[in-house]
C-alpha positions as CSV (number, residue, x, y, z in Angstrom):
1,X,-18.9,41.8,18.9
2,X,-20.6,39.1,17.2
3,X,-18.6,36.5,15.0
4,X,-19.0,34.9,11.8
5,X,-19.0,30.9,11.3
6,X,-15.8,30.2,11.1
7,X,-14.4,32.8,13.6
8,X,-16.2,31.0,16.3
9,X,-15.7,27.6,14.8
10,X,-11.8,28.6,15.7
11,X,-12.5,30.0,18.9
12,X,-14.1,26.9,20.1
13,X,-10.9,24.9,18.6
14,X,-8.5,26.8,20.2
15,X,-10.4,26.3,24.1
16,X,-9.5,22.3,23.0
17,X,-6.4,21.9,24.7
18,X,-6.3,18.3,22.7
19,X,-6.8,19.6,19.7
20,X,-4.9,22.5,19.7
21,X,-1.5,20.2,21.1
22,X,-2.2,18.4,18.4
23,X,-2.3,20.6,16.0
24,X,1.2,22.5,17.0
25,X,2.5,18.7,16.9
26,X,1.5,18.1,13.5
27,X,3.0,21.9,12.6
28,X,6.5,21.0,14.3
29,X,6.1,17.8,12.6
30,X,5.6,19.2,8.9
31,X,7.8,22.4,9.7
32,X,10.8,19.6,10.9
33,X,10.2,17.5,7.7
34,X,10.8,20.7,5.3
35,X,13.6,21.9,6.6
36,X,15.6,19.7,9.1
37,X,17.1,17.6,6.0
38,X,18.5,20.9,4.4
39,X,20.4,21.3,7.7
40,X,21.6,18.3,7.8
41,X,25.5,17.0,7.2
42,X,24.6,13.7,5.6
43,X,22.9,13.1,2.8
44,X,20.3,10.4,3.0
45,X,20.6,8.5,-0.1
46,X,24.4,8.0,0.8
47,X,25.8,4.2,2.0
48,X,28.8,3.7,3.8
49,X,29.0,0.4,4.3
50,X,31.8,1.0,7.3
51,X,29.7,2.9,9.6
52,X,26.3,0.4,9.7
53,X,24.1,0.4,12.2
54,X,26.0,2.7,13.9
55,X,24.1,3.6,17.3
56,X,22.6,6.8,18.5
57,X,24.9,9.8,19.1
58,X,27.6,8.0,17.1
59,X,30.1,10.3,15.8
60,X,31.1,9.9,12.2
61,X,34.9,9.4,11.8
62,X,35.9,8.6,8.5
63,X,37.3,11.7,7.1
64,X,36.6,10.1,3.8
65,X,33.0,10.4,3.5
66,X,30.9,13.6,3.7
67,X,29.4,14.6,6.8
68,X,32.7,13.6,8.7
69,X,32.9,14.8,12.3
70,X,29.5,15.7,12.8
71,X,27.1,13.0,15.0
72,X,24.3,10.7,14.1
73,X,21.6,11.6,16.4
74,X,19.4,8.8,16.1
75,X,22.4,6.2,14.5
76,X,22.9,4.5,10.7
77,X,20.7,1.5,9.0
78,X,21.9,-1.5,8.1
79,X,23.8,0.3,5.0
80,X,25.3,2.9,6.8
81,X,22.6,5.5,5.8
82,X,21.9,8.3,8.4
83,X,18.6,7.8,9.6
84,X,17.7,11.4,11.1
85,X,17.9,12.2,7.3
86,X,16.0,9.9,6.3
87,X,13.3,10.0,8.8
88,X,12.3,13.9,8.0
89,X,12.7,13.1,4.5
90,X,10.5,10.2,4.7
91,X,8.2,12.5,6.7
92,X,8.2,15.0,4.2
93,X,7.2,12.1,1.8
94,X,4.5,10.8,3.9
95,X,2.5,13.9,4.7
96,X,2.8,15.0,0.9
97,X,1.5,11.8,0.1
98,X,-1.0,12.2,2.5
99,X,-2.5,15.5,2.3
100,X,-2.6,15.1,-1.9
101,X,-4.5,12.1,-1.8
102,X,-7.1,13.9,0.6
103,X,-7.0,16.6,-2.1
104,X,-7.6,14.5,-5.0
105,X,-11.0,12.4,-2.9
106,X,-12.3,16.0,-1.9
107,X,-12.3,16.8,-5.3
108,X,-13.8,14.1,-6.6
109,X,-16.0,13.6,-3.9
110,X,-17.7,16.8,-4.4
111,X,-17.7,16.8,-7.8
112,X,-20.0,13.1,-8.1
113,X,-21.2,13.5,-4.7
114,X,-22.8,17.4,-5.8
115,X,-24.2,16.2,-9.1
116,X,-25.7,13.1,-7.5
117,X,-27.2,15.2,-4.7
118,X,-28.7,18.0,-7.1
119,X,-30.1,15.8,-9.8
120,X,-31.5,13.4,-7.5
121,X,-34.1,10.9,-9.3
122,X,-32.7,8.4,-11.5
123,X,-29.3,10.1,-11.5
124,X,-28.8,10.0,-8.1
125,X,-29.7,6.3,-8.1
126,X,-27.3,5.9,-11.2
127,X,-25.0,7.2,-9.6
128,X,-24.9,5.8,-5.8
129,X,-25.6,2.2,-7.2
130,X,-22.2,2.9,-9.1
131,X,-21.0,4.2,-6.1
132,X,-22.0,0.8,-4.3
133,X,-19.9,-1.4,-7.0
134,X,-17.0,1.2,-6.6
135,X,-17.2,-0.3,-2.8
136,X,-17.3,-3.8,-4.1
137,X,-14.0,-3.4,-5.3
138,X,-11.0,-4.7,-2.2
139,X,-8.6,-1.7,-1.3
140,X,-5.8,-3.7,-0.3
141,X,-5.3,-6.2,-2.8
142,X,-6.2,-3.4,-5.5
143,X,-3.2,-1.3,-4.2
144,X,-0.6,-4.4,-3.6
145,X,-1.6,-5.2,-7.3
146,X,-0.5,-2.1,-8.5
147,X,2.8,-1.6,-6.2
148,X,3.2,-5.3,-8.0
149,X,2.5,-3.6,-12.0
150,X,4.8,-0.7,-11.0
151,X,7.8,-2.8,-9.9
152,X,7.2,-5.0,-12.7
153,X,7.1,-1.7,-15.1
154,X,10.2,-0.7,-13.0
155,X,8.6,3.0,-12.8
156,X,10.7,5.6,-11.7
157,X,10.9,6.4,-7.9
158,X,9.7,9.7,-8.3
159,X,6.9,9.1,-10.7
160,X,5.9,6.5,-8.6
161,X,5.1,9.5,-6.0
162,X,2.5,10.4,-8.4
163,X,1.2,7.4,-9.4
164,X,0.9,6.1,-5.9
165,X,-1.3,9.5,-5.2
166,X,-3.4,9.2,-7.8
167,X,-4.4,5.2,-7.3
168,X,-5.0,6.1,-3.7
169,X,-7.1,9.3,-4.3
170,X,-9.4,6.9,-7.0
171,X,-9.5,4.8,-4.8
172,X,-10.7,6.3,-1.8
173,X,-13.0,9.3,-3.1
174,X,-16.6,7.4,-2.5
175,X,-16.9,8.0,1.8
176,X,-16.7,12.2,0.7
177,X,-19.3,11.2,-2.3
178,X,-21.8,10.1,0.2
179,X,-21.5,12.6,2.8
180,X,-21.5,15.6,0.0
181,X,-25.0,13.8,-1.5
182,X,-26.3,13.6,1.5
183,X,-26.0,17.0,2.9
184,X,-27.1,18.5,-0.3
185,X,-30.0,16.2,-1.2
186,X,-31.4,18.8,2.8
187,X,-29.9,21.6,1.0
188,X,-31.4,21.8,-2.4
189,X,-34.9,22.1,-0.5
190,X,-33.9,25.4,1.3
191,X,-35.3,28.5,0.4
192,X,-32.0,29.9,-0.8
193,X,-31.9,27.7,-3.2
194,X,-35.6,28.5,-4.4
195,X,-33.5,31.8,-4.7
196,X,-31.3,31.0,-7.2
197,X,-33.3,28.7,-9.4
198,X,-35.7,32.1,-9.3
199,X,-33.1,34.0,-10.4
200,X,-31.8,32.1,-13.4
201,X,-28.2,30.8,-11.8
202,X,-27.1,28.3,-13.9
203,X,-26.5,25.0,-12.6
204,X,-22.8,24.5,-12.1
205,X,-22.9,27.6,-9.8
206,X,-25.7,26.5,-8.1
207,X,-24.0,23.4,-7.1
208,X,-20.2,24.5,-7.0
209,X,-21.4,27.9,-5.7
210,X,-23.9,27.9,-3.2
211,X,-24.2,24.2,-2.2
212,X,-21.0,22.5,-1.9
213,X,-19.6,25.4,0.5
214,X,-22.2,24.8,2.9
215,X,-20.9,21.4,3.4
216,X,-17.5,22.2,3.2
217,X,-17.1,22.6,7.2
218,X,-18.2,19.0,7.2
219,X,-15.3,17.9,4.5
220,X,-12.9,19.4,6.3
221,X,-13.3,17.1,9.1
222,X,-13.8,14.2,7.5
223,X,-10.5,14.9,4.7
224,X,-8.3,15.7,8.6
225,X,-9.6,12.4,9.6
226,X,-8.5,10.7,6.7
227,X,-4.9,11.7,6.9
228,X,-4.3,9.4,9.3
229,X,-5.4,6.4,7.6
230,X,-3.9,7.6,4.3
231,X,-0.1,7.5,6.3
232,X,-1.2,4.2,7.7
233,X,-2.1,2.9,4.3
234,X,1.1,4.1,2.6
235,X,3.6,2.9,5.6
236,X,1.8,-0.6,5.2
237,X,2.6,-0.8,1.2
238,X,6.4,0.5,1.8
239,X,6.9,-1.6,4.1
240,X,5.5,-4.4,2.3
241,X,8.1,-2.7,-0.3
242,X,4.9,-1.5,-2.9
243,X,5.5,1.8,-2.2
244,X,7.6,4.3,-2.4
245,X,11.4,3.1,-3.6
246,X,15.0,3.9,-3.1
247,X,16.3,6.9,-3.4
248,X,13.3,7.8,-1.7
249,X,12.3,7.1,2.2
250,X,9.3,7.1,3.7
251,X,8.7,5.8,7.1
252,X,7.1,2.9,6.3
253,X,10.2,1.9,4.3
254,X,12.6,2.6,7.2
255,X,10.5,0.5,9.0
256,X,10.7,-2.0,6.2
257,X,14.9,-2.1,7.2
258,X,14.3,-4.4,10.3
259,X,11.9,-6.8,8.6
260,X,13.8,-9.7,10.4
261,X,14.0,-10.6,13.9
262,X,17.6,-9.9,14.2
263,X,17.7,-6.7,13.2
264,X,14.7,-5.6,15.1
265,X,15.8,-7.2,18.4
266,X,19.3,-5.9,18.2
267,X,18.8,-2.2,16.0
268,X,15.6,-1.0,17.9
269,X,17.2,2.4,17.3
270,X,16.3,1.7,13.1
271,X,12.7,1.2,13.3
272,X,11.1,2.6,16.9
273,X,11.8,5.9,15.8
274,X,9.6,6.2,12.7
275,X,7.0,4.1,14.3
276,X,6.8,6.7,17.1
277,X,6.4,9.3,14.5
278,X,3.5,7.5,12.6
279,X,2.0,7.3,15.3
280,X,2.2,10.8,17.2
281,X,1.2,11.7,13.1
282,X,-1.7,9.6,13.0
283,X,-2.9,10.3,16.5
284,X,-2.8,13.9,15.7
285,X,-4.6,13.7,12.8
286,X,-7.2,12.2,14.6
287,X,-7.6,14.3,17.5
288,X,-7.3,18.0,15.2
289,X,-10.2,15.9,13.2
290,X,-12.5,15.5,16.2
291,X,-11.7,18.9,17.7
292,X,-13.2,20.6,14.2
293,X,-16.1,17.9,14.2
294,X,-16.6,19.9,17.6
295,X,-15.6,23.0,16.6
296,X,-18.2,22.9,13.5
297,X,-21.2,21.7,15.3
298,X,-23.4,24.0,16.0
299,X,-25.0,21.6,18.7
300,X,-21.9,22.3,20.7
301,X,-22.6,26.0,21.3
302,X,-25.7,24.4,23.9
């Protein structure tokens, strides 16, 4: 039986044994974040200041705090917060964190890249010249300046979430811009777009419509891809301690707990774990994202 587009694009995904561990790694990972803290005894904003850095496996035997009786499985921080709490809740915050700000550059990305593309002429040179000076602009400093004006502000932890998202998404929508200009300034020539200028489509459909989905096999690729470097990015800023704040945990700020030598050379149990799990994360990202680059090329079929 023949197969549409996307049915084989699948069923050349699933013969990459790569990609396809990955991407049951990633869906443990996610599936673990959202619900191993509700299981959980210990809550992960709670400090006992008698049971830090507690090793793995350590029973907790204070009958005066919650959780009392049941084991730390990978140990406490250095203020008696469990960390296998904390490290699925900070996983939880890192892959929202992630896969919003991939949202919010798709959409932007097609939006300017699409118009750029169809206009062409002077808007499209309007347009990627703006693009250009967008460029200009250094990503790093730009966020460390505003994890800076948010702790200054003293915004609230979980508006910060938000804020955090947004900043990252504006700053990092121009890479989709260009490849969604570029695919449709080959598009708009085609004859099924003669079609619909023929038959009086207007031009937001034409664009939104008929154009952008034909490049939307590309996006997906290159938004997966992104992930990665988008939980990179926000692991660097917590654990330079610009991103996200207590209550909250990511992993980057439960890496940010053995900042000195001590602590990292005697508590290896506080900090390897989550920088196992960015990694496994990232790698994963990356592999799923070259397995649909394969997947959706059609010179792969030869």
């Amino acid at each position: 039986p023949s197969l549409t587009f996307t049915q084989d694009a699948i069923r050349r995904l699933v013969k990459n044994k790569v990609a396809l561990v990955c991407v049951i790694l990633i869906l443990a990972l996610s599936l673990m974040s959202a619900f191993a803290p509700l299981f959980s005894p210990f809550d992960y904003r709670e400090q006992h200041y008698g049971h830090t850095n507690a090793p793995m496996f350590t029973v907790c035997d204070d009958d005066t705090v919650p959780g009392f009786g049941h084991m730390h499985i990978f140990g406490t921080d250095t203020l008696g917060r469990d960390l296998y709490t904390r490290l699925w809740m900070g996983g939880r915050v890192s892959l929202i964190i992630a896969v919003s700000t991939a949202i919010i550059d798709l959409i932007l990305g097609c939006i300017y890249g699409g118009i750029s593309g169809y206009f062409g002429g002077w808007v499209d040179t309007f347009c990627m010249r703006f693009v250009d000076l967008f460029n200009s602009i250094p990503y790093y400093p730009m966020m460390i300046i505003a994890g800076a004006l948010m702790d200054a502000f003293e915004v609230n932890p979980y508006t910060r979430i938000f804020m955090l998202m947004g900043i990252m998404g504006i700053m990092g929508w121009t890479g989709i811009a260009r490849t969604v200009r570029g695919q449709i300034l080959s598009l708009r020539e085609q004859d099924f777009m003669v079609a619909t200028e023929a038959t009086g489509i207007r031009i937001s459909r034409r664009i939104f419509r008929h154009l952008v989905p034909n490049v939307m096999p590309l996006l997906i690729v290159q938004a997966t891809m992104s992930l990665g470097g988008i939980i990179l990015t926000e692991a660097t800023l917590s654990f330079l301690g610009l991103g996200i704040k207590y209550p909250l945990a990511s992993w980057g700020t439960i890496i940010n707990s053995a900042s000195n030598i001590y602590v990292m050379s005697n508590f290896w149990f506080i900090w390897i774990p989550a920088g196992v799990l960015i990694v496994l994360t990232v790698l994963g990202f990356n592999f799923v994202g070259d397995g649909l680059r394969d997947a959706f090329d059609p010179k792969m079929k030869r």
